[in-house]
N, C-alpha and C positions, 0 to 999 in steps of 0.2 A: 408623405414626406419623400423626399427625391435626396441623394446624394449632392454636397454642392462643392465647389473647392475648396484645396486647405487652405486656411487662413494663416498657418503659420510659415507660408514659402520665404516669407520677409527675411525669416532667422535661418535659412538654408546656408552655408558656409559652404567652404571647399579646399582643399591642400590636394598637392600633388606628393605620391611615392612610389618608387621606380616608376618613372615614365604614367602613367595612372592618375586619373580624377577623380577623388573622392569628395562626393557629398555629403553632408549629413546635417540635421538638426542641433543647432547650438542654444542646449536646453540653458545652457549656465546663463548665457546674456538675456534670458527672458524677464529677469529680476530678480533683486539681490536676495530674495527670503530663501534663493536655490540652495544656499551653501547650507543653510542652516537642517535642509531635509534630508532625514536618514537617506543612504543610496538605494536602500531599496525600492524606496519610492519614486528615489530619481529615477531610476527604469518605467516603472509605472507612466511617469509626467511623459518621458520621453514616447514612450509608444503612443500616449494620446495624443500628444501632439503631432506625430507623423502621421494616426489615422483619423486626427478629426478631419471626419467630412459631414460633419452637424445632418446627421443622421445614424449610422453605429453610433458615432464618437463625436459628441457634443464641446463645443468651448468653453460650455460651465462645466465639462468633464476635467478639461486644462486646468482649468480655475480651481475645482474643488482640489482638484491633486495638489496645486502650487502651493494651495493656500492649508497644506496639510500643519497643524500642530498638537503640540502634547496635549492639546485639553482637552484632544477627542476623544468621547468614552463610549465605548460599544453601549447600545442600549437607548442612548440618553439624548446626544446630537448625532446620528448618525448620517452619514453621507454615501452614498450612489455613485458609483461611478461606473465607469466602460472600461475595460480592457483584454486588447488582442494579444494573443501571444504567438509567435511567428512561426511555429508546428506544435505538432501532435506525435506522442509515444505514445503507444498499448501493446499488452501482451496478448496473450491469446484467448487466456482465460476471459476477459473484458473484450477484448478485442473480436474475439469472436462475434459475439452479440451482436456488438457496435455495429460491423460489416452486414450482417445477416438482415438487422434495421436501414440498413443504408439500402441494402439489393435489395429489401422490401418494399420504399420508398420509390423505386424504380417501376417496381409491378404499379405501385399507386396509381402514381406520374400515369404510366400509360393508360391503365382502365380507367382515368378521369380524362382523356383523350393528351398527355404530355410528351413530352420526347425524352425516352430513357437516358440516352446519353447523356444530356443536361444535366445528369445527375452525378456529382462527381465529388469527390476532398475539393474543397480550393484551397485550404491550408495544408500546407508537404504533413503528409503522417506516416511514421514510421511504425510498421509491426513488427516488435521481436517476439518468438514464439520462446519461452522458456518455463511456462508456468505447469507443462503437464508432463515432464519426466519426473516417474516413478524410481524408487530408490527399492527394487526388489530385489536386485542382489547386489550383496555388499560381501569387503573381504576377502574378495578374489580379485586374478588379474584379471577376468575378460567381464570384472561386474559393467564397467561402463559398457560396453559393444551388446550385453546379455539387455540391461536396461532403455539403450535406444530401439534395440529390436522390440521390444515391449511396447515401448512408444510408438513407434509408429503401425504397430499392428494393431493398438488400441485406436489412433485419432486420424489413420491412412483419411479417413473423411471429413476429417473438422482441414486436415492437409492441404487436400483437393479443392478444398471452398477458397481457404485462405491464399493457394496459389492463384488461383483463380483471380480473384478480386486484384492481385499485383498485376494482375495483364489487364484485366478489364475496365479497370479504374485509372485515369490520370491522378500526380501528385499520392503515391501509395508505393513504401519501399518494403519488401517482405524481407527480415530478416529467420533463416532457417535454425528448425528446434536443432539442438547439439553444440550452439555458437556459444550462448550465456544467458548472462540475465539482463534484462532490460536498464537497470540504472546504471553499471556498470559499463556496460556497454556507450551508454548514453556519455558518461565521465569519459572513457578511456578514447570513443570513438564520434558519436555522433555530434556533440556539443561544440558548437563553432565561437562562441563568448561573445564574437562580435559577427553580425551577417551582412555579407554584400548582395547588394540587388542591383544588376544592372538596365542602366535606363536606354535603350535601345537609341531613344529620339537624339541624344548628345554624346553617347558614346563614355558618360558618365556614370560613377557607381554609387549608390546610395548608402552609406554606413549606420547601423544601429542597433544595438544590443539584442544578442541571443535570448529568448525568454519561450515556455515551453508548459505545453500542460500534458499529464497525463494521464491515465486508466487506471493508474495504481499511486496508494497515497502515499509511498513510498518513492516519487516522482524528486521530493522536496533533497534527495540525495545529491543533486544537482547544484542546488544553493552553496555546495562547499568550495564548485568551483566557480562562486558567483553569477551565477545563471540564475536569472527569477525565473521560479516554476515550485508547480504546486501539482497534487493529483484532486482531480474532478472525477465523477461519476462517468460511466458510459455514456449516460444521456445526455450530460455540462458536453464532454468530449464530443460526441456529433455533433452537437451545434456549433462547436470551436471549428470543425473541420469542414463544414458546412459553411463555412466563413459570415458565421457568428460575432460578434466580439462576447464575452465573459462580461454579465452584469455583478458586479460586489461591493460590499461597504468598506469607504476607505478606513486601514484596517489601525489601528494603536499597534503602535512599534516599543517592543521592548528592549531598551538595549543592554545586554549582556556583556561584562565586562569581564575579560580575563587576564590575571596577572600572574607572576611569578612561575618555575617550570615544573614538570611532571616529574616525580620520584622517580630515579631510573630503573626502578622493578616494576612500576604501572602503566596499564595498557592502554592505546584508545580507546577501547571498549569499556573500563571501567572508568573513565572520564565520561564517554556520552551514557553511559548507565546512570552515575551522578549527577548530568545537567539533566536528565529525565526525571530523576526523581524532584530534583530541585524545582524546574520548572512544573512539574505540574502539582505539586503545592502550593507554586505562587498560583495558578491559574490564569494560560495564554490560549486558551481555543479561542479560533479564530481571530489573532492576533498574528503578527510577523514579528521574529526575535532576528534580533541583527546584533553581530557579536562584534567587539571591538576592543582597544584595549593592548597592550605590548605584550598580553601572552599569546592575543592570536599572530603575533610574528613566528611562535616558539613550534607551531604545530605546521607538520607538511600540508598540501591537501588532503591525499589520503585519510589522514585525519580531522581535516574538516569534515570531508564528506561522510565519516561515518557519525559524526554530531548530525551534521543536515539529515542522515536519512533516518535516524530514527525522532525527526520532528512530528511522526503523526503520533510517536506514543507520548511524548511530552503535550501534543495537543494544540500546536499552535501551523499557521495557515505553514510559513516558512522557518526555516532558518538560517538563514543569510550573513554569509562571509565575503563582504567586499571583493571584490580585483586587487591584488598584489605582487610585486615582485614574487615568492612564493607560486601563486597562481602561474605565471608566465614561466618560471620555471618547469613545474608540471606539463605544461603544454609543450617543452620543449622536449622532456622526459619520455612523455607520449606521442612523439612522431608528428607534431604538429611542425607545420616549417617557418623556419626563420623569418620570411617574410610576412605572414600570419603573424608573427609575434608581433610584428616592429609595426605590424599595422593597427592591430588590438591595444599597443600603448601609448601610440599618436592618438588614435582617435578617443581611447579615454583617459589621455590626460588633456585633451582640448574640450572634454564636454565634463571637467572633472568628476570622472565617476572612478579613477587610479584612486588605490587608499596608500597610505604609507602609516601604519598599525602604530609608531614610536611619535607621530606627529599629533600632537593632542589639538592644536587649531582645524586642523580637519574631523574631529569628533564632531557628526552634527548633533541636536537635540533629539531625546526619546520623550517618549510618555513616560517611561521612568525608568530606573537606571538599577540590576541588579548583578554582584561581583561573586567572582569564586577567585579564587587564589587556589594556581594548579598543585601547590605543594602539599594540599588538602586531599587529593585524590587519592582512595584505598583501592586495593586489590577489591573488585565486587562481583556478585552476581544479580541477578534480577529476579524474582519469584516467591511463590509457586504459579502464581495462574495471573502475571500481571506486570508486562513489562517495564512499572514505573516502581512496583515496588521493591526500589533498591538493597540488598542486605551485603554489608562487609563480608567477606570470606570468613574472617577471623571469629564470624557470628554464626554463622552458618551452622556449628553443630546444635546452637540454644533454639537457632529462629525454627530450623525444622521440625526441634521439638516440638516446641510452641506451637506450629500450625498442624502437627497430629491431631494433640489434642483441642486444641479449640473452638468453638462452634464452626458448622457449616460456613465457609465466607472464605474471602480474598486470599484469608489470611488461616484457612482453617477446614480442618479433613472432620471433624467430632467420630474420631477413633474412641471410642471405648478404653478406662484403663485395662479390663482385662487384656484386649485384643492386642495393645500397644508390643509386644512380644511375638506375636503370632510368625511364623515361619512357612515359605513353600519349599518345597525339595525339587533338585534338576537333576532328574538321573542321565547324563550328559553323553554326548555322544564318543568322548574322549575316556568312557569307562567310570568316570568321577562323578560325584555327585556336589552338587553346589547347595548353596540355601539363601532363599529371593528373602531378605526382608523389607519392614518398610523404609525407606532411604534409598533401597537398592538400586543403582543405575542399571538400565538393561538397554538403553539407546543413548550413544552420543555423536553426535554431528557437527563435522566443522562444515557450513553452511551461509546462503545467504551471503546479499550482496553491501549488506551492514561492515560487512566483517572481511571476506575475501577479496574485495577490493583495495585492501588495505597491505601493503606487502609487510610494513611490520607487523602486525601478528599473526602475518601466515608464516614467515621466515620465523618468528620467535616459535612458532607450535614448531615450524619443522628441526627448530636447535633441541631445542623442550623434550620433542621425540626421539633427537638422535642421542642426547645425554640420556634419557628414561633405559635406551636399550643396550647403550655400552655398561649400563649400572645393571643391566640384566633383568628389569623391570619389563610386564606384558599385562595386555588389558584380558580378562576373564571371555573366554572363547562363545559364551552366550549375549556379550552384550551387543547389540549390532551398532559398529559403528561406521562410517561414511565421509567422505571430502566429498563436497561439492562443488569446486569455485566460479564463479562467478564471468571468470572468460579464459582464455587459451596462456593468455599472458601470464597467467599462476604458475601454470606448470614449468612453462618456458623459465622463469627464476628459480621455482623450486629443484626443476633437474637441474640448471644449472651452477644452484649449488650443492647439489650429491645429497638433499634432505628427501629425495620421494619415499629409497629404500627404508628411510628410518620410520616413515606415515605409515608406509605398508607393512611393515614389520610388526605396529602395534593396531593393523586390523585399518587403518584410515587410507584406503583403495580411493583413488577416483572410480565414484560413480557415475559422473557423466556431467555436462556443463551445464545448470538452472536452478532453479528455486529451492527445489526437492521437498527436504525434511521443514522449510521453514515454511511452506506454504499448508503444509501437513499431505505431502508427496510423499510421505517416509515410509510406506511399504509395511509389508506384514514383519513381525514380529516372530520369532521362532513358535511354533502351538506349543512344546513345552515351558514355555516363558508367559505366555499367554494363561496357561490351563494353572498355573503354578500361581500367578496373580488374581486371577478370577475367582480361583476355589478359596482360595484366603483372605481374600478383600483387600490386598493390599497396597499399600497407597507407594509402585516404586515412581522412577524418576526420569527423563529425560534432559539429556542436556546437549544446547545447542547455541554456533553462533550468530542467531538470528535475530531476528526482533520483536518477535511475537509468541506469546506462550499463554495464549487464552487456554481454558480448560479446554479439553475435546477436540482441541486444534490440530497438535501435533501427532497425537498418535493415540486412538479411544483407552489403552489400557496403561498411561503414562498420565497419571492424574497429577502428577507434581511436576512441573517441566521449567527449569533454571535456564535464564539468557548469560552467556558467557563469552569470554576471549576466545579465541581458540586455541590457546595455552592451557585456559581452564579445564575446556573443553576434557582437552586430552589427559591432563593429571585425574578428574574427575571418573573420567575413563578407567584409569590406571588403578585408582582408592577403588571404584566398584560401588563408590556408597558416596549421597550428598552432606552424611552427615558428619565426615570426618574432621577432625580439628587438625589440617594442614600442616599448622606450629609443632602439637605435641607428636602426632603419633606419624610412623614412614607411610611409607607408597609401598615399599616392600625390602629385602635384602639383597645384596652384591653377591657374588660370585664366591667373599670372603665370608660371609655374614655378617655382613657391618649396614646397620638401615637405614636406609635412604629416604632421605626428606624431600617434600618439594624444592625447599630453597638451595638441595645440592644440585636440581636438574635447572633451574627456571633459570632463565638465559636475561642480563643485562640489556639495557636500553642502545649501549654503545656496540656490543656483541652484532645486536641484529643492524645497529643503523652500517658495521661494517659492510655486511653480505651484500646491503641495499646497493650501498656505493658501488660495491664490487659488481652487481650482477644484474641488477637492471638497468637497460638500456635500450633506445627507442625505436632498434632495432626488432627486437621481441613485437614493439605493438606494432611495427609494419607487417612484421612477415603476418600475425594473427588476424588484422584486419583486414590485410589486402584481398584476401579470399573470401571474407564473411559473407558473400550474399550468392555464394555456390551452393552451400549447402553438405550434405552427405551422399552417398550414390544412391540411397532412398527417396530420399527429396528430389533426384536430381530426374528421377523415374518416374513421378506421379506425373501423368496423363492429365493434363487438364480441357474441359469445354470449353469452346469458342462461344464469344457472342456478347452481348450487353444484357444479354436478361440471364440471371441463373436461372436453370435446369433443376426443381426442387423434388426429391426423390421422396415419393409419400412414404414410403417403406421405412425411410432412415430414420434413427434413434438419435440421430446429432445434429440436424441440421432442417431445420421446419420453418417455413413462412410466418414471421409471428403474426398474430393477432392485431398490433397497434394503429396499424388502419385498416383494418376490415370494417367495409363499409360508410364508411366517412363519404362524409357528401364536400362540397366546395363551401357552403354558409359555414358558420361560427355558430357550433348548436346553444339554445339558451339555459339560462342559470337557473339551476332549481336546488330546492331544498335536498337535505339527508333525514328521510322521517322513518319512524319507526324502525331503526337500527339494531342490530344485537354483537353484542361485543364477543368475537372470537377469540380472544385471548385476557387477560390482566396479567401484565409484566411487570419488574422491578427495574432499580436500577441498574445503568449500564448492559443493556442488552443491545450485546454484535450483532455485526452482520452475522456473524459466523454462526449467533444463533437463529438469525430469522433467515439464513440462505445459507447453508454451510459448504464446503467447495471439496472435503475431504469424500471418504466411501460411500458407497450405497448401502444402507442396513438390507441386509436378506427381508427384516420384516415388514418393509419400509411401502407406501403408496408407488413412488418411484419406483422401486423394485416390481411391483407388482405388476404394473404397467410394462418393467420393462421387459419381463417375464412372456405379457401376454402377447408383444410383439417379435419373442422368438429368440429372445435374447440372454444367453446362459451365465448365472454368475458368476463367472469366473469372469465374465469379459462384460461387467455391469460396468466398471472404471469410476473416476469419481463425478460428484457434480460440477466438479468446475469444468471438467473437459464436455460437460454435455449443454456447456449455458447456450448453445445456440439451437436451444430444443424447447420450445416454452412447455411442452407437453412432460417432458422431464423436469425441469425443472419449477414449476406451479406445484408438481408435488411434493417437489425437496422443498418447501418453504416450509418453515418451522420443524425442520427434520434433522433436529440438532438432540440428541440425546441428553446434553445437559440443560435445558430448556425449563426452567421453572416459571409453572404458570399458574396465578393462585385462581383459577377455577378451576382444578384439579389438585386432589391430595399428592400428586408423584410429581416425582422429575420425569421428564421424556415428552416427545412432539408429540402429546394429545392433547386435546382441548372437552368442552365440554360443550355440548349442543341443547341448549338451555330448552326448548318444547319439548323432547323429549327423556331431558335428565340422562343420554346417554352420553360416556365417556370413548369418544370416536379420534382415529388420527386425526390433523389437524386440516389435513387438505380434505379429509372423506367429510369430516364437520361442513367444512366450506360450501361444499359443492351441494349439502343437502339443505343447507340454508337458501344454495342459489333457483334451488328447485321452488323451492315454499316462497321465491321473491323476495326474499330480503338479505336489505343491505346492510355492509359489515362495519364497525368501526374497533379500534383495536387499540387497549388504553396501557399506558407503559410511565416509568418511573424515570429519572434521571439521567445524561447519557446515550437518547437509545439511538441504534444506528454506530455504534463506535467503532472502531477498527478499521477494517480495510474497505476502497469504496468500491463497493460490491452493486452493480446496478441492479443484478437479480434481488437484491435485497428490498428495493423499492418495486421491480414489476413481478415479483411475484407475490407480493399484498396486494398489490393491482387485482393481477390475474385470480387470487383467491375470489374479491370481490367488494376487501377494504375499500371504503371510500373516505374516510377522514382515519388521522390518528392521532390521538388526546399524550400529550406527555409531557415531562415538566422541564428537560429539555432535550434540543438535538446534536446530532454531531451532524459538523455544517457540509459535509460530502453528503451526507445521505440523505438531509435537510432538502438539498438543493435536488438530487435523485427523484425525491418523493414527488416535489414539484415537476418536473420532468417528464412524470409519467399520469400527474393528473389525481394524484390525492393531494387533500390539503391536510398541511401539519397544524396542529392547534397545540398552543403550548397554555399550560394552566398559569395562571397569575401568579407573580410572586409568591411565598408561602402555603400557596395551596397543593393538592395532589389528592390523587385518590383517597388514599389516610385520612387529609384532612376532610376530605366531602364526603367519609363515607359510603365510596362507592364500592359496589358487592363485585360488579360486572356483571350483572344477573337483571339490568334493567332494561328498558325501553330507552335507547336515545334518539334524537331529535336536536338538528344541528341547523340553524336558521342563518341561512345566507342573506343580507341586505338586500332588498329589492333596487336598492339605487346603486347598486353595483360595488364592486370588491375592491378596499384601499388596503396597500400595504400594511400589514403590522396593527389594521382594528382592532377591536372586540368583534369577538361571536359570541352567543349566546347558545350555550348548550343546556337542555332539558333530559336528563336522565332519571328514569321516573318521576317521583316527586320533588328529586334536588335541578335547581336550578342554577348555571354557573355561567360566569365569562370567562372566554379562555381570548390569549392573543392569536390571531390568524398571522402565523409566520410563512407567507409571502412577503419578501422583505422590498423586493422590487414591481415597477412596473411591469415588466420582463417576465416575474415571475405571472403575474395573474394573467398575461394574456397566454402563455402556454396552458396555465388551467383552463380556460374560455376555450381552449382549442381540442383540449383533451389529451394536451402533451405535447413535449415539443418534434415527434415524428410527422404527428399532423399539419402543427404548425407551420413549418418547413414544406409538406408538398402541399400546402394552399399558396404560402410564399411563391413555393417555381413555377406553381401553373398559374398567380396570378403575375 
């Protein structure tokens, strides 16, 4: 197939503004079924029809898009489609790899006789580094300046690579660590809503909608200010930037209705805590929710956008909140200029994709139609181990009971009635002694870009705190707590409106601008706090305002970890303990001894929309942006190599040539069976990334450790796994090096497996590699869910690298789905009704996995033989697309057979 022209030139339009020709595709007059399609699709329709050239992007792609309606049911009629999205965001954690697979691609390219340079983004990708500042000191004033030093004396080499790759690469912007965090950034700064491309030959500028993929699945933060974008795996993301188009099934649109306004004591946060919970008991993975309705008049962006970013815990592809007056507002808020506006509202109200939220004739059709009424929103938290499951405040001292004692699970510590009492002592460094029980907060963190993006509840925490400490109220001097926000622009509000002294005052110090505490960055814990938890088995608490609060995430000795406001946060802070009942009992006494409740400190809805008025202004986001890509005098110092080929230093612990074309020839190797297999693991439901690639420490006891040990490497300066993903050597042996890791061929929790010829119980990577010895291959069977959370590509290549070659489960989460594929395993999902439980599988068998001789269709039957059970399972390669990366052995291969042929 060859590239041919677009067939939709016909529908090209034109307007002039200030002096300027503007083109663009006039999706609406393609036929009348337009009006009736959710807008999120109309972005979708629009980018296909700008890039079919019936080869990426087909005109049965136009078609299938055009012809989207509510009867499509994932599963059932599914449909295929193409679509580009016009850049790439990644951090560094993902981003790293990506690069390190891209400069690999390069060594390819030349030892199969190619020309390196040829190798390049063709889609603009931007890197923001924010994912590996540590939070090791907190509570002072020079914690920030102590924890960038930290940082970069840990990653001076992941540093060097990645400045590197912005000089040596075209279309590659490096955004430096200390700026923010990546969605943030992306809302406040990089996000254009509408993109010009100019046509050199007419002197003409092509107009069409912003639309964006990235490395983290928290990408969909973007949807609040109407931007389609979603996060993709590292491996989807190379291909994107590799100028790919994204193969996916057109997706059922949920539409989300909201009416009525927000109680003026309720936060954002506890509104997208509530669609979190709501949505994923309706069940939207892999679906797009598109909210609509006269309550979303009622919410800024800022408040959309912290709905949109936490769509990967509710499960669905987006969350999308049209273009509105509201929207164009915020852009203007944000230092976007006048001219920009007036040109982003011409051109979508000429291809109507403008909404106007109060106009019900512009509601297009969904798949179906689910409502909240805002005046239903409670004060909430999220937890213990599960950001969807929502709990009222007001509940909170029953539910934590509840989840002491109740069996192991979601929902459940199985504390012993004896133990339920048990106490630690803190002989303190203030002469006092404290006592840890279980409830006890010993971390809280206003964090993450959920949350800090949002100037009402950073401005409400900072009233919250200056009321907490004129009432003479202070948080307990063991708990470590931390500010992290999300960009320069917090601060710039926050000082000026005189609330820093009040943050600082009850221990909430800027630690430094990125992810930190929500990535599970949060730094050591005091050892008396530690030794005090340990020795008593006690179940205390974390609390943050982030978006994720899997077990072992945040911090290994914080087994109970609550998602919160950042209001919360700080009261939460101030009680000492998750179990308090807010209503009945204070926060502590005044100066007179009269006690103080939360409802005397917690600041009204109008209080803080005052300060907003007063003190943000789009000043702040100039002066903070205009410099973001300087850096700090560290970054501004690294020394970097000349040249098109990296320079790969055998010695380094951070940075190694992977494996994923070594040795690849130019044929397409042939298809063979998986025989005689042995299953490395049996998993349950809902198993992370975070347990099968975790991004957090290195265990002292750990494979990884060991290795890193042998190469001279001291632990104190082990750092975690996410700062080392561009190591396949470290990282192949962090896989399944997740401490809460339950795996039923073994009696314990923890990353060991069991190595079936032998009947030993070995880590899980040492398992691996003795099986690789003995010649056999791995398969690896799992329950419900697997893959969930964040899209971790080490999560998929480092079952690779183990030696997995298929993986049996009943189902996937569709980032890590599409990862798996990527890297050359095939996912098998078991038949409706069925699972291991029901086939009786031990994990202790022989499998044998029979691929067709007449070659691989999406979405078959396979036939799997696990000793004497025989079963079909669905082979979910859902595309074309998909199976010719497996034929290739992933799509890095794929790719330099592509540029050398």
């Amino acid at each position: 197939s060859v590239k041919g022209p677009n067939p939709f030139t016909n529908i090209l339009k034109s307007f002039t503004l200030a002096k300027n020709t503007y083109k663009y595709f006039d999706v609406a007059s393609i036929d009348k079924k337009y009006d009736q399609l959710p807008y999120s699709i109309r972005v979708l329709l629009e980018s296909a029809v700008r890039n079919c050239d019936n080869f990426h992007v087909l005109e049965k792609d136009v078609r299938n898009i055009l012809n989207w309606s509510p009867t499509i049911k994932q599963g059932s009629n599914d449909v295929e489609v193409s679509f580009k999205p016009s850049r790439v965001v990644l951090h560094d954690y993902t981003g790293v790899p990506a690069m390190v697979d891209i400069t690999s691609m390069r060594d390819a390219v030349v030892q199969l006789g190619g020309d390196a340079a040829k190798v390049n983004p063709i889609c603009p990708s931007v890197m923001i580094i924010d994912h590996s500042l540590p939070v090791e000191f907190a509570r002072s004033a020079d914690a920030m300046e102590k924890n960038l030093e930290v940082e970069f004396q840990r990653n001076r080499e992941r540093y060097i690579f990645l400045k590197w790759t912005a000089s040596a690469f075209r279309n590659m912007l490096c955004v430096p660590p200390g700026s923010g965090i990546i969605h943030q950034i992306n809302l406040e700064y990089l996000a254009h809503v509408v993109n010009e491309q100019n046509d050199p030959s007419n002197g003409s500028i092509l107009l069409y909608p912003d639309s964006v993929v990235g490395t983290d699945s928290h990408t969909t933060m973007i949807n609040g200010l109407g931007v389609v974008g979603w996060g993709v795996g590292g491996i989807e993301a190379e291909a994107v930037m590799l100028g790919q188009s994204i193969s996916m099934l057109l997706p059922e649109v949920i539409g989300y209705r909201l009416e009525g306004k927000l109680n003026p004591l309720v936060t954002s946060t506890d509104l997208v805590l509530t669609i979190t919970k709501h949505l994923r008991q309706l069940g939207v993975v892999g679906k797009f929710v598109e909210f609509f309705g006269p309550g979303v008049a009622e919410l800024n962006i800022a408040d959309r956008a912290t709905i949109s970013n936490m769509c990967p815990e509710y499960g669905a592809t987006m969350g999308y909140f049209p273009i509105d007056e509201n929207t164009l507002s915020y852009l203007k808020l944000s230092n976007r200029s006048n001219e920009k506006i007036e040109l982003i509202r011409k051109y979508l109200q000429a291809t109507k994709q403008f909404r106007n939220f109060a106009d019900q004739s512009q509601d297009p059709k969904f798949t179906k139609v689910v409502n909240l009424d805002l005046a239903t929103v409670v004060s909430s938290v999220s937890g213990p181990k599960r950001p969807h499951d929502q709990v009222n405040v007001s509940d909170m001292p029953k539910d934590f009971k509840s989840c002491l004692s109740s069996p192991i699970g979601f929902k459940g510590f199985a504390i012993a009635p004896e133990a339920l009492g048990d106490v630690g002592e803190l002989n303190w460094e203030d002469g006092k002694t404290y006592k840890l029980n279980h409830g006890s907060v010993v971390l809280a963190a206003i964090t993450s870009c959920t949350n800090t993006s949002n100037p009402s509840v950073m401005l409400g925490a900072g009233l919250l705190a200056k009321k907490a400490v004129e009432k003479g109220l202070d948080v307990l001097p063991y708990i470590k707590t931390s500010l992290s926000p999300g960009s320069g622009v917090v601060t710039y509000y926050l000082q000026k409106a005189g609330l820093i002294p009040y943050l600082e005052k009850l221990g909430f110090n800027i630690v430094g601008y990125g992810c930190m505490t929500c990535i599970g960055n949060s730094g050591p814990l005091h050892e008396k706090v530690v030794n005090a938890i340990e020795d008593n088995s006690l179940v205390c608490a974390g609390v943050l305002s982030g978006n994720r609060n899997f077990e072992g995430r945040i911090h290994p000795n914080t087994r109970a970890n609550y998602l919160a406001s950042p209001l919360l946060v700080i009261a939460y802070a101030i009680a000492g303990r998750v179990d308090i009942d807010f209503e009945k009992e204070p926060l502590g006494v005044d100066a007179q001894g009269n006690k103080v409740f939360l409802r005397d400190i917690w600041p009204t809805r109008s209080d803080i929309q005052e300060l907003e008025n007063k003190h943000i202004v789009p000043a702040m986001y100039q002066k903070t942006y205009s410099t973001i890509e300087q850096g700090t005098k560290e970054w501004q110092s690294l020394k970097i190599p000349d040249g098109n080929l990296f320079t790969w230093d055998s010695k380094s612990t951070y940075i190694k040539c992977p494996p994923f074309c070594e040795g690849m020839t130019r044929e397409v190797p042939e298809l063979k069976n998986i025989e005689k297999a042995r299953c490395l693991a049996l998993l349950g439901d809902f198993i992370t990334t975070d347990h099968i690639s975790p991004a957090g420490a290195i265990a002292r006891n750990s494979p990884a450790a060991r290795y890193l040990s042998e190469n001279n490497v001291t632990p104190r300066d082990f750092n975690t796994y996410g700062t080392r993903r561009g190591h396949d050597g470290v990282l192949s042996r962090g896989c399944f090096a997740n401490i809460r890791l339950v795996n039923k061929l073994i009696p314990k929790t923890g990353p060991r497996t069991l190595h079936i010829p032998s009947q030993e119980i070995l880590d899980v990577y040492d398992a691996a590699q003795k099986y690789r010895a003995e010649g056999t291959p791995l398969v690896l069977v799992a329950g419900k869910d697997y893959g969930s959370g964040s899209s971790r590509d080490w999560a998929a290549k480092g079952p690779y690298m183990l030696g997995i070659k298929a993986i049996i489960a009943e189902s996937y989460e569709r980032i890590h789905r599409s990862n798996l594929v990527g890297v050359g395993v095939i996912p098998l999902q078991f038949l409706p009704g069925q699972s291991a439980e029901t086939l009786k599988l031990t994990g202790l068998e022989l499998y044998d996995i029979i691929l067709p001789k007449s070659g691989l269709k999406p979405g078959q039957r396979i036939q799997v033989n696990a000793g004497g059970t025989k079963f079909e399972t669905i082979l979910r390669f859902d595309t074309e697309v998909d199976i010719t990366y497996y034929r290739n052995g992933g799509i890095l291969p794929y790719m330099v057979r592509k540029m050398l042929s």
